[in-house]
C-alpha positions in Angstrom: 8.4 21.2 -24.7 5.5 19.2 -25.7 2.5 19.1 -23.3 0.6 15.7 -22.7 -3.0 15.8 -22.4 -4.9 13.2 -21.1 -8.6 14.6 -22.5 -11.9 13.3 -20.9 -11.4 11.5 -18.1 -13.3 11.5 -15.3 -10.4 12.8 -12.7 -10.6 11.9 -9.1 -8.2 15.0 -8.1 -8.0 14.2 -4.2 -6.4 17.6 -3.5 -7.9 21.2 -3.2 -9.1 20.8 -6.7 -12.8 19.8 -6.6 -13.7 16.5 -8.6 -13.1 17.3 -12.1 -14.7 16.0 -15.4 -12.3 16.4 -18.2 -8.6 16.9 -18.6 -5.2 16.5 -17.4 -2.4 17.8 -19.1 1.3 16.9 -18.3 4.8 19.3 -19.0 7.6 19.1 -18.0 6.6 15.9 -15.7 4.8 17.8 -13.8 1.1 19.0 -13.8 0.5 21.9 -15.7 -3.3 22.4 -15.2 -6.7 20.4 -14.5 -10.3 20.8 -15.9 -10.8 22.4 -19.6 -7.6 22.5 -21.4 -7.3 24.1 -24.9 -4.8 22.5 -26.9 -1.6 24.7 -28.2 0.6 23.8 -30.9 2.6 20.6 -30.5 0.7 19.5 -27.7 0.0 15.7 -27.6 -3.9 14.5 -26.8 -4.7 11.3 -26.0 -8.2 10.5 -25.4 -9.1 8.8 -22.1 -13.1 9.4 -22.5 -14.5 6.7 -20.1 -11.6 6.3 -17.7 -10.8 7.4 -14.3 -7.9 9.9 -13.6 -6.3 8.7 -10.3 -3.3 9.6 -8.6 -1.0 6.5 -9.4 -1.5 4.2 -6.4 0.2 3.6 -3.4 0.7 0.5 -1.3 1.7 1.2 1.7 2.5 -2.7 2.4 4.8 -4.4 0.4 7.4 -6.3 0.3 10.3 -5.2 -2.8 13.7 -5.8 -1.5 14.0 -8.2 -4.3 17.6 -10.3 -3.5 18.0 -9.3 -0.1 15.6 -10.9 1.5 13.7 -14.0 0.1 10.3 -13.2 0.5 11.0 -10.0 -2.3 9.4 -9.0 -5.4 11.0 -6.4 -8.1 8.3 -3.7 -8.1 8.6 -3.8 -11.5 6.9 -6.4 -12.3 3.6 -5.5 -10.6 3.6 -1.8 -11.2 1.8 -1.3 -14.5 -1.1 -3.9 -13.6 -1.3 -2.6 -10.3 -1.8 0.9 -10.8 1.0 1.4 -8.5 4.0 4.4 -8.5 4.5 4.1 -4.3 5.7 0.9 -2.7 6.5 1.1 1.0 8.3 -1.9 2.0 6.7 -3.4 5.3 9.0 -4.5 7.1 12.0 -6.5 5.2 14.6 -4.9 6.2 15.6 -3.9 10.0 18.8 -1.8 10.7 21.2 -5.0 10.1 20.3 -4.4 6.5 18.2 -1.0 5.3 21.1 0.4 3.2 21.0 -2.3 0.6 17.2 -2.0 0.4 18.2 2.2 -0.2 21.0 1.6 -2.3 19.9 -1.5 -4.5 16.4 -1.0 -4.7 14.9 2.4 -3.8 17.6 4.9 -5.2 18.2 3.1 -8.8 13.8 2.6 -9.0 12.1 4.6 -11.1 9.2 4.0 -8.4 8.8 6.3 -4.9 10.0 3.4 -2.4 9.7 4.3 1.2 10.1 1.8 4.1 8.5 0.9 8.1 11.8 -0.5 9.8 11.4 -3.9 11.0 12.1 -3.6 14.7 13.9 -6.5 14.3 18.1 -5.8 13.4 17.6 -8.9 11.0 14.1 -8.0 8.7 12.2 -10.6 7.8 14.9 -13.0 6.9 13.5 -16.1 7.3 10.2 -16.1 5.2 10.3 -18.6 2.6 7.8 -21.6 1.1 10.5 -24.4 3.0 11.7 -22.0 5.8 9.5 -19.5 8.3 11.7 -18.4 11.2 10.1 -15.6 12.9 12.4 -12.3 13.2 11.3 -11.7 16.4 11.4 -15.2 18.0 15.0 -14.2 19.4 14.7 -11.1 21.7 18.7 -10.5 21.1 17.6 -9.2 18.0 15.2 -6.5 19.0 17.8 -4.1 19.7 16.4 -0.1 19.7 19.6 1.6 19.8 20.3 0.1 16.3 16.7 0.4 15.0 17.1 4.4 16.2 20.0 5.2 14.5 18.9 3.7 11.4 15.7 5.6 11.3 17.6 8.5 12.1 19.6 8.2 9.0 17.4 7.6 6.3 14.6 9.6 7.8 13.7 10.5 4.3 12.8 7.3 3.1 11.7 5.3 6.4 8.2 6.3 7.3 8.0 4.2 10.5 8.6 1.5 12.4 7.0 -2.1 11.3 6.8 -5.0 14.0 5.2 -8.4 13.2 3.8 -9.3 16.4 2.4 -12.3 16.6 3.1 -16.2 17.5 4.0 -16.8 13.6 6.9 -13.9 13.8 7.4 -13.5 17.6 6.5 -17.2 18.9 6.3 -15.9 22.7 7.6 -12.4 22.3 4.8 -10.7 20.2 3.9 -8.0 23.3 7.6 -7.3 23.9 8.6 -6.5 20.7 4.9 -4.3 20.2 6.2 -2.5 23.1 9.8 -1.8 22.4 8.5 -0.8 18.7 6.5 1.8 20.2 9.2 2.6 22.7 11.6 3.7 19.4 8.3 5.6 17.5 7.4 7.7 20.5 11.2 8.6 20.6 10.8 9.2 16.9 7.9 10.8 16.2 6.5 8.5 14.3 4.2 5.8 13.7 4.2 1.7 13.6 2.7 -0.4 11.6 1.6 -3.3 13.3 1.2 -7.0 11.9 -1.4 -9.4 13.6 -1.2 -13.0 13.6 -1.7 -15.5 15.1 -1.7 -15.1 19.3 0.2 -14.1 21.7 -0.5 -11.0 21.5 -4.8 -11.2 20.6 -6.1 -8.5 18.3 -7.6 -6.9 21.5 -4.3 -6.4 22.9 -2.8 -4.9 19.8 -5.7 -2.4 19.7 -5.5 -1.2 22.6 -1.9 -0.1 22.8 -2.0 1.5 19.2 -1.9 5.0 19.2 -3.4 7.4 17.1 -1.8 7.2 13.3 -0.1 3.8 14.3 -1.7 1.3 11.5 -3.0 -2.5 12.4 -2.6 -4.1 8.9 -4.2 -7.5 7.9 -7.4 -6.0 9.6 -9.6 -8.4 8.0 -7.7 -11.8 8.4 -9.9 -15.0 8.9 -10.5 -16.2 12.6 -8.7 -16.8 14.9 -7.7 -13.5 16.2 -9.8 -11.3 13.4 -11.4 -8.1 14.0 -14.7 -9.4 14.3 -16.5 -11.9 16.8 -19.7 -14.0 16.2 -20.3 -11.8 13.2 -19.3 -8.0 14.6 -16.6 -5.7 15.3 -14.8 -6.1 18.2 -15.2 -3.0 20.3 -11.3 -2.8 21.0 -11.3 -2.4 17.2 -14.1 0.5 17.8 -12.2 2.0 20.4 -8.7 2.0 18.6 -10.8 4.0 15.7 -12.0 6.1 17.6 -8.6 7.3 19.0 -7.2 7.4 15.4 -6.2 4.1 14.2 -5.6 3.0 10.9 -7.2 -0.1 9.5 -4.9 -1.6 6.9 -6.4 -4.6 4.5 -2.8 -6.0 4.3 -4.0 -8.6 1.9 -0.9 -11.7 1.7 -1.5 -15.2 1.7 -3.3 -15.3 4.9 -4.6 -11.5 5.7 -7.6 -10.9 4.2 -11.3 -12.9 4.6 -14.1 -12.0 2.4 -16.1 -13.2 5.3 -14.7 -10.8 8.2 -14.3 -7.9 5.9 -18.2 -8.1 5.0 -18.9 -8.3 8.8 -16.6 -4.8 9.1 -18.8 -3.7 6.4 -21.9 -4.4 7.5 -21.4 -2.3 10.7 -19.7 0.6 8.6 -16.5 -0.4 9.6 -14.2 0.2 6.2 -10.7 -0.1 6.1 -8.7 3.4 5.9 -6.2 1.4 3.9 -5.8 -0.9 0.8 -2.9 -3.0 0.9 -1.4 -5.6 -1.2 1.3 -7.1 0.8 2.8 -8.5 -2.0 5.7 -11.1 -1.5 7.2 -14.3 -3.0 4.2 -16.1 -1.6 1.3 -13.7 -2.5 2.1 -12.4 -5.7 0.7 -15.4 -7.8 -2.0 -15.2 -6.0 -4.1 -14.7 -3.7 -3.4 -11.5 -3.7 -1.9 -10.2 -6.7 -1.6 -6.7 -6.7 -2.9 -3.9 -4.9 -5.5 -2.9 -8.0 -6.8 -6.2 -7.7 -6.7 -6.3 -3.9 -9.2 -2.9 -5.0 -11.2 -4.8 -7.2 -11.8 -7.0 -4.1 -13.2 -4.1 -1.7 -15.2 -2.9 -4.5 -16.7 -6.4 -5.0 -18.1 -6.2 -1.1 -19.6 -2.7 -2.2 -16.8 -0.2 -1.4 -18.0 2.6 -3.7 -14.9 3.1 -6.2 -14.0 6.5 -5.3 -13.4 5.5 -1.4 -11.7 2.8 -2.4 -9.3 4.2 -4.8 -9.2 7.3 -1.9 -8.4 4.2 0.6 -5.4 3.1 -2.0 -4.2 6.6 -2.9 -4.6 9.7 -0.8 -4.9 8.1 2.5 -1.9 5.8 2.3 0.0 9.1 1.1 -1.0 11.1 3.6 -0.4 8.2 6.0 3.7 8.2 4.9 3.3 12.2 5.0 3.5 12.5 1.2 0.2 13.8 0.4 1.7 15.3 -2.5 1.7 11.7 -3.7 -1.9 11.0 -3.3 -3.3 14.0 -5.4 -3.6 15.3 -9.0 -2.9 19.3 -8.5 -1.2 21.4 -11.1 2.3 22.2 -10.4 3.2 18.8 -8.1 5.4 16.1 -10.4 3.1 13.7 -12.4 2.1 10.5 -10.9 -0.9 9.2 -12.7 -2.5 6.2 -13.0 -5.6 5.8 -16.0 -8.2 3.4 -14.9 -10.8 1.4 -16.9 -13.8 -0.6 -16.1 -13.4 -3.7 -18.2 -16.4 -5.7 -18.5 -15.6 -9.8 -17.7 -16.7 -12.3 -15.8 -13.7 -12.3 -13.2 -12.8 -14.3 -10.3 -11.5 -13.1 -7.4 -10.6 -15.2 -5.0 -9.6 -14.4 -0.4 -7.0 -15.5 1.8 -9.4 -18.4 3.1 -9.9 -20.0 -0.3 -13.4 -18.3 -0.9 -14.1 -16.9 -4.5 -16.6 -14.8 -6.0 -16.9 -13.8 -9.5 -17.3 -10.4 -10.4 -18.8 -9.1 -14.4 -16.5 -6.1 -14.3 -12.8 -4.9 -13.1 -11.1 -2.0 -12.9 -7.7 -2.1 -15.2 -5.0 0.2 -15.4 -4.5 1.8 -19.5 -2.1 3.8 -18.5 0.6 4.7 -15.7 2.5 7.9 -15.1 5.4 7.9 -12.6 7.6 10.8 -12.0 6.9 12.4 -15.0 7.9 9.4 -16.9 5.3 6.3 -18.9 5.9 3.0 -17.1 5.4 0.1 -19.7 3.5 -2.8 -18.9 6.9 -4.4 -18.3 7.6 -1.9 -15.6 10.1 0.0 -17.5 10.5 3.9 -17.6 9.9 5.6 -20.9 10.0 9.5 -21.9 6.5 10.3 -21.2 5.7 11.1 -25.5 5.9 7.7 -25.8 2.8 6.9 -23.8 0.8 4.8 -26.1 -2.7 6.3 -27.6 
């Protein structure tokens, strides 16, 4: 079987493997080996001199249940540009409505699609441009029993729970349904992911009943409620690190500030996580895509590295796939090829701020499961990777 060898890169590994300098090659659709390859007969080079090797991304806050809920996107559309090959679905569907999510978009996908359960029986099925009903406004629908069977189910694809809690999705019952969320991931074993708005509950409160792995996405939304106050971190924010919080950009329409994430910054405060939260809403902008939503950290001085660590290996391990987050020989090949691309290029916050960047990071090339996704999203045989 012809071996694929991406020759030159400069690979960010993320595993045991120490940073390497040079190649990758691909059989099988898996790794074969890292570092100095020697080419064999009928082996297939392709010369990435000047890129990055990175595990193909993952964004651990998405929204892809495209047709069952209104707020979807199809993955497809946003994997190439977005460096992405793991989309975790924050949210959409609760336990009224995960097996169409599994059967009509994660099992057909040529993407890993994992999901946090909305707390809520009903998802998030109310989020729209003319219609915003908040899953959580009616407490009948916060119903554990169902939302721990479903888990229980599909406990190979659900990674957690996902609550919105906030006046936006909760109106009054943001704390109750934080609590009963956490109520069904102790039982579980597993973590939340927790949505801020608006409050009831304030950020403070969130913060402090997060347990260690739980994640706080949109961590650097604009005032009111934002991480920071009068220009520094909050020290509930401090405390929740300490215990083992995750920070989670959660970027949307409305999660992410320039202006509060430099203020994190400033204090050493980085996010653990970079997240597109990509819906109906967010897709055309502002956020994009999660490789653009890196582009954005990197902007505010995120060394590259950490933040393609921040969009790869920690949201992997954070799903407890860190299989997913690494280049090592002998795990299946998922790959993304990154390439500075020298542009004046604006980027542009939740809060209508822009700045205007002279280089971005694009994605050449991406490798999921083995297989070349075109820039149309579609799976190809990987010897039909374009040189």
């Amino acid at each position: 079987m012809t071996r694929i060898i991406l020759r030159g890169g400069r690979v960010l590994s993320f595993g045991d493997t120490p940073l390497a300098g040079s190649d990758v090659a691909i059989s099988a659709g898996r790794i074969d080996s890292l570092g100095h390859v020697a080419e064999q007969a009928g082996d297939r080079v392709i010369d990435v001199a000047g890129a990055i090797i990175t595990p193909a991304l993952t964004d651990i806050h998405t929204h892809v249940y495209w047709g069952g809920t209104s707020l979807g996107v199809r993955p497809e559309t946003v994997a190439h540009r977005s460096a992405t090959g793991v989309f975790v679905d924050a949210g959409s569907a609760g336990a009224g409505n995960y097996e169409g999510l599994r059967a009509f978009i994660a099992e057909p996908s040529p993407f890993h699609i994992f999901a946090y359960l909305n707390i809520s029986y009903a998802g998030i099925f109310g989020f729209g441009k003319d219609v915003m009903v908040g899953e959580c406004c009616d407490a009948r629908l916060l119903d554990t029993k169902s939302c721990l069977a479903a888990v229980r189910s599909h406990r190979d694809r659900i990674v957690g729970v996902k609550v919105r809690a906030g006046h936006m999705a909760a109106g009054e019952n943001g704390a109750l349904a934080l609590d009963l969320a956490l109520d069904v991931a102790e039982e579980l074993g597993v973590p939340i992911m927790c949505h801020v708005d608006l409050a009831p509950p304030t950020i403070d409160e969130v913060c402090d009943r997060l347990r260690p792995g739980d994640i706080i996405t949109h961590c650097c939304r604009p005032a009111p409620n934002s991480a920071t106050h009068d220009g520094h971190v909050r020290e509930a924010a401090w405390k929740a690190r300490r215990r083992g919080v995750r920070f989670d950009v959660g970027h949307g329409r409305g999660g992410f500030s320039f202006k509060v994430c430099r203020e994190m910054l400033d204090e050493g405060f980085a996010p653990d996580l970079i997240s597109s939260d990509i819906h109906a809403l967010s897709v055309d902008g502002p956020a994009h895509d999660l490789l653009t939503t890196v582009n954005k950290l990197i902007a505010l001085g995120v060394a590259p590295d950490e933040a393609l660590a921040a969009a790869s290996r920690n949201p992997a391990g954070a799903i407890g796939r860190p299989d997913l987050g690494r280049i090592r020989a002998g795990d299946e090949a998922n790959i993304a090829v990154l390439r500075w691309k020298s542009e004046p290029w604006p980027l542009q916050d939740a809060a209508g701020e822009i700045i205007t960047v002279d280089r971005r990071l694009v994605c050449e090339h991406l490798i999921v499961r083995g297989q070349a996704i075109t820039a149309a999203g579609e799976a190809r045989p990987l010897h039909e990777l374009a040189s």
